[in-house]
N, CA and C atoms as an extended XYZ file, in Angstrom:
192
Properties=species:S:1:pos:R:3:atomname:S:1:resname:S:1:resid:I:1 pbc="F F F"
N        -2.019      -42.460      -42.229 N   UNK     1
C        -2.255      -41.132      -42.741 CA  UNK     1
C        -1.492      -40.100      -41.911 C   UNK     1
N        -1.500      -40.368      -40.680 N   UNK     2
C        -0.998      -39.429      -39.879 CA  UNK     2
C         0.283      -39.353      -39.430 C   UNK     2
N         0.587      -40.545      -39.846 N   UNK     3
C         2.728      -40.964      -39.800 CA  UNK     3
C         3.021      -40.253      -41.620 C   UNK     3
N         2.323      -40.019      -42.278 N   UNK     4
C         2.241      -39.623      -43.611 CA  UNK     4
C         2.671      -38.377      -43.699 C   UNK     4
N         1.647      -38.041      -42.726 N   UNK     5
C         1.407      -36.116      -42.909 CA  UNK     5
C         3.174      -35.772      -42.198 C   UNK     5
N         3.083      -36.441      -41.028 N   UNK     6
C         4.170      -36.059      -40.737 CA  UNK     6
C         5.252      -36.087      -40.943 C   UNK     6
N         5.928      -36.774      -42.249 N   UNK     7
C         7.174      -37.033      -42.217 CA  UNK     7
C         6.984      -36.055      -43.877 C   UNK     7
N         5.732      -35.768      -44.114 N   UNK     8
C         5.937      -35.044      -45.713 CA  UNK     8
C         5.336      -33.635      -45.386 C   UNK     8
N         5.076      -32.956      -44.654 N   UNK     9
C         4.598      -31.792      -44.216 CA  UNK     9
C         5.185      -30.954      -42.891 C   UNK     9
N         5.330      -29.596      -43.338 N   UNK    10
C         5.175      -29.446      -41.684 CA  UNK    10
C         3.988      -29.265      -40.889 C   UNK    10
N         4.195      -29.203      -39.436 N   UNK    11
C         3.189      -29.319      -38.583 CA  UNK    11
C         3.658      -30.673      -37.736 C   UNK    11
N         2.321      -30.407      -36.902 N   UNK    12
C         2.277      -31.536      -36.015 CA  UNK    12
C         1.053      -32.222      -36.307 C   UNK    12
N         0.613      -33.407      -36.824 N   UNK    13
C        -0.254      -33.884      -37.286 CA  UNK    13
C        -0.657      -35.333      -35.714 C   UNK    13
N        -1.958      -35.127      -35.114 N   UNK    14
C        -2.583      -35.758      -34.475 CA  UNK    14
C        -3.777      -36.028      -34.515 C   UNK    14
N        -4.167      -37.386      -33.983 N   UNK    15
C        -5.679      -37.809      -33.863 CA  UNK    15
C        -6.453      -36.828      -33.371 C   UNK    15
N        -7.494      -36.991      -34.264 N   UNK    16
C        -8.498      -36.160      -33.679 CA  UNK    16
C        -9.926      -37.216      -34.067 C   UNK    16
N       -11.017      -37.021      -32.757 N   UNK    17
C       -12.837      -37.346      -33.148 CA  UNK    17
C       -13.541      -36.427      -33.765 C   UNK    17
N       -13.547      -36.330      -34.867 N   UNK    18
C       -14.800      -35.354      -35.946 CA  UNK    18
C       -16.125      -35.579      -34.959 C   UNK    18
N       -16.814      -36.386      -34.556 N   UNK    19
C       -17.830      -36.836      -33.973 CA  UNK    19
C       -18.302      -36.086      -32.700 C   UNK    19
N       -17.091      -35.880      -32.190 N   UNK    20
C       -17.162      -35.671      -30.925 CA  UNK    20
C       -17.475      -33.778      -30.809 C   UNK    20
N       -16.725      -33.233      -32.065 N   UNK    21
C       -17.057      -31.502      -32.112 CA  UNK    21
C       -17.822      -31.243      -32.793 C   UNK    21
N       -18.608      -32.259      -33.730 N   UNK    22
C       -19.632      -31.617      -34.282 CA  UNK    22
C       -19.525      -31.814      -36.181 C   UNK    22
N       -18.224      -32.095      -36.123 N   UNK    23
C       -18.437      -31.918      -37.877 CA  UNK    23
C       -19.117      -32.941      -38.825 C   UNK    23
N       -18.935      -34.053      -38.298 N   UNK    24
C       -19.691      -35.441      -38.798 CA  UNK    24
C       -19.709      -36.543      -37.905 C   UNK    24
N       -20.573      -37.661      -38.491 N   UNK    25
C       -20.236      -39.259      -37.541 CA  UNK    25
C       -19.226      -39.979      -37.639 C   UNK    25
N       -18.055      -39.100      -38.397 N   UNK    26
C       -16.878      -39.803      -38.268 CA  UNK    26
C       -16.095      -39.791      -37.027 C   UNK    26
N       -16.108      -41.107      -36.315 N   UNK    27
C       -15.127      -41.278      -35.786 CA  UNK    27
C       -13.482      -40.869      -35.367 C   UNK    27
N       -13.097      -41.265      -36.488 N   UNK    28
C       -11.256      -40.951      -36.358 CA  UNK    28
C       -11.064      -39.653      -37.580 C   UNK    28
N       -10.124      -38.767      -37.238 N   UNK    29
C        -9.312      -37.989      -38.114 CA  UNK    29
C        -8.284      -37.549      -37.913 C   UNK    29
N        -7.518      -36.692      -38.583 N   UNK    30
C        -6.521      -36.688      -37.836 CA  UNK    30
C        -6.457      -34.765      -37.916 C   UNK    30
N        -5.686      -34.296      -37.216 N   UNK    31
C        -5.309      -32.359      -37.018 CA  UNK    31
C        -4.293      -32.286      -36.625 C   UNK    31
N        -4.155      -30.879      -37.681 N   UNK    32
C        -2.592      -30.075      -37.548 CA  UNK    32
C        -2.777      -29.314      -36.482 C   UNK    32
N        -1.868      -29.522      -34.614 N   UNK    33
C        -2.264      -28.430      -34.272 CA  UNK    33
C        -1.811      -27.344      -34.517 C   UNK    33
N        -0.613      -27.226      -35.657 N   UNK    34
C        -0.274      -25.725      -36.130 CA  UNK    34
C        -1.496      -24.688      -36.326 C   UNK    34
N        -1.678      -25.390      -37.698 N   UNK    35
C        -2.831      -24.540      -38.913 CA  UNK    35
C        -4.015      -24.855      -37.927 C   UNK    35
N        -4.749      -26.131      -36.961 N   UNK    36
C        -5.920      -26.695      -36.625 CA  UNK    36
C        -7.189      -27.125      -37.714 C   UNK    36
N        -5.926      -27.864      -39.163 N   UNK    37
C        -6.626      -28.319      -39.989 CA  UNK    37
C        -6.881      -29.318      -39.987 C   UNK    37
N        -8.253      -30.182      -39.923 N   UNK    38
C        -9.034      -31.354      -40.069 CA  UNK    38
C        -9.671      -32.386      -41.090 C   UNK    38
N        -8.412      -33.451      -40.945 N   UNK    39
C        -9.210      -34.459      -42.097 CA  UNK    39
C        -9.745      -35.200      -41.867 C   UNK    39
N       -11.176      -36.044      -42.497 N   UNK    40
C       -11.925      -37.254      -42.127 CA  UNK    40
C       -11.933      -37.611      -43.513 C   UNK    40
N       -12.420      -39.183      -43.244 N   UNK    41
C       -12.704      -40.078      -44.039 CA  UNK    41
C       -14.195      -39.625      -44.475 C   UNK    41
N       -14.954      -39.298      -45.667 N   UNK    42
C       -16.338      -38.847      -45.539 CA  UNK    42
C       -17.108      -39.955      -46.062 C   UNK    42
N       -16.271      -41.443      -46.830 N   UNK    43
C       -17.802      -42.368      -46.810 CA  UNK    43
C       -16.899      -43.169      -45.154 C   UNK    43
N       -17.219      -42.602      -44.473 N   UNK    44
C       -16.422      -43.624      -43.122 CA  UNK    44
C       -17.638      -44.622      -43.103 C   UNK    44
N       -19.162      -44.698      -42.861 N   UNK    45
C       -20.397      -45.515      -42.862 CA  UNK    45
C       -20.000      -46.416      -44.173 C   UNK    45
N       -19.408      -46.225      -45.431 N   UNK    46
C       -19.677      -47.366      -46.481 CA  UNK    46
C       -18.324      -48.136      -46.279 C   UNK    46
N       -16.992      -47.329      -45.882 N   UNK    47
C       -15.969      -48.527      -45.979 CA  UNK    47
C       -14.862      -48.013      -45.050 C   UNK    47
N       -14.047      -48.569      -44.920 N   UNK    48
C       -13.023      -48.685      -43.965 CA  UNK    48
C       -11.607      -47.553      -44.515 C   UNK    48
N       -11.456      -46.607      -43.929 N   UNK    49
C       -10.736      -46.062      -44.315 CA  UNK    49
C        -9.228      -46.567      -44.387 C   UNK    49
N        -8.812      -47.346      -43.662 N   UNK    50
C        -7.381      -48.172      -44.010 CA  UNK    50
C        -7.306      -48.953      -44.871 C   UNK    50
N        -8.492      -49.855      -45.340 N   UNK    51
C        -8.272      -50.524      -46.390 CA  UNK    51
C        -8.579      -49.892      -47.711 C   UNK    51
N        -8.461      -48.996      -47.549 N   UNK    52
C        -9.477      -47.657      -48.826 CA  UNK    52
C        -8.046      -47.285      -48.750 C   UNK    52
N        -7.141      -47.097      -47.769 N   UNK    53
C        -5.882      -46.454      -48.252 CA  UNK    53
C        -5.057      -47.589      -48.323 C   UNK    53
N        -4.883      -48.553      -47.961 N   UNK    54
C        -3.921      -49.347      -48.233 CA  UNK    54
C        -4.137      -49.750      -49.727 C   UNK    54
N        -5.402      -49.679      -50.144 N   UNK    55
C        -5.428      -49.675      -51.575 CA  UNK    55
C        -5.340      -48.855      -52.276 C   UNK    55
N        -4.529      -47.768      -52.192 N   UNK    56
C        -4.259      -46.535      -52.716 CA  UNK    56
C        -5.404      -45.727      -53.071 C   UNK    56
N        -6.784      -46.138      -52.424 N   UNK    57
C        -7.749      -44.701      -52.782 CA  UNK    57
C        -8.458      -44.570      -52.131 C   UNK    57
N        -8.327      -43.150      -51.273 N   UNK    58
C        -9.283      -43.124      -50.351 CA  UNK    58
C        -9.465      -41.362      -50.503 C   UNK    58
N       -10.534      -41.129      -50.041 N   UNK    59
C       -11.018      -39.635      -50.064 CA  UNK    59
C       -11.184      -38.994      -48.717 C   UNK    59
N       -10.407      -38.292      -48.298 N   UNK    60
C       -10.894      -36.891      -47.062 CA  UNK    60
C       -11.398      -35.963      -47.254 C   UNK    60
N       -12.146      -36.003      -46.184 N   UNK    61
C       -12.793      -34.471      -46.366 CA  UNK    61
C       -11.850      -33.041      -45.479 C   UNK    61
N       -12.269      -31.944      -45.582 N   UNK    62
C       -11.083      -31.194      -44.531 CA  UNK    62
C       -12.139      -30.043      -44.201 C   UNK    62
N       -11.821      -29.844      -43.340 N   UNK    63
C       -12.385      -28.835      -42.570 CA  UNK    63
C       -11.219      -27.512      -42.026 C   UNK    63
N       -11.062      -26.272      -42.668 N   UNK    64
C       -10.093      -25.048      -42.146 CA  UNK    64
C       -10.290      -24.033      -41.835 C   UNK    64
């Protein structure tokens, strides 16, 4: 997702822990530190977000 953002957007797109500031129990996401926009995986508890995208469907949530 985050080799994604970056080669089709601008910004600087890096890992970020949703968990860790407060927005959900998600684990991994990733942020622009341009804009300091935030995406997570929001069923991260029902399935795996890489295999949700390697199968072409997966849902983020964003936080701006």
């Amino acid at each position: 997702m985050r080799r994604l953002l970056n080669n089709n957007t601008e910004g600087d797109w890096v890992r970020c822990w949703p968990h860790k500031i407060g927005l959900t129990g998600c684990e991994q996401g990733v942020r622009n530190k341009k804009t300091n926009v935030i995406y997570w995986h929001d069923r991260y508890a029902l399935e795996a977000a890489h295999k949700a995208f390697n199968a072409g469907h997966v849902f983020y949530s964003i936080n701006n």
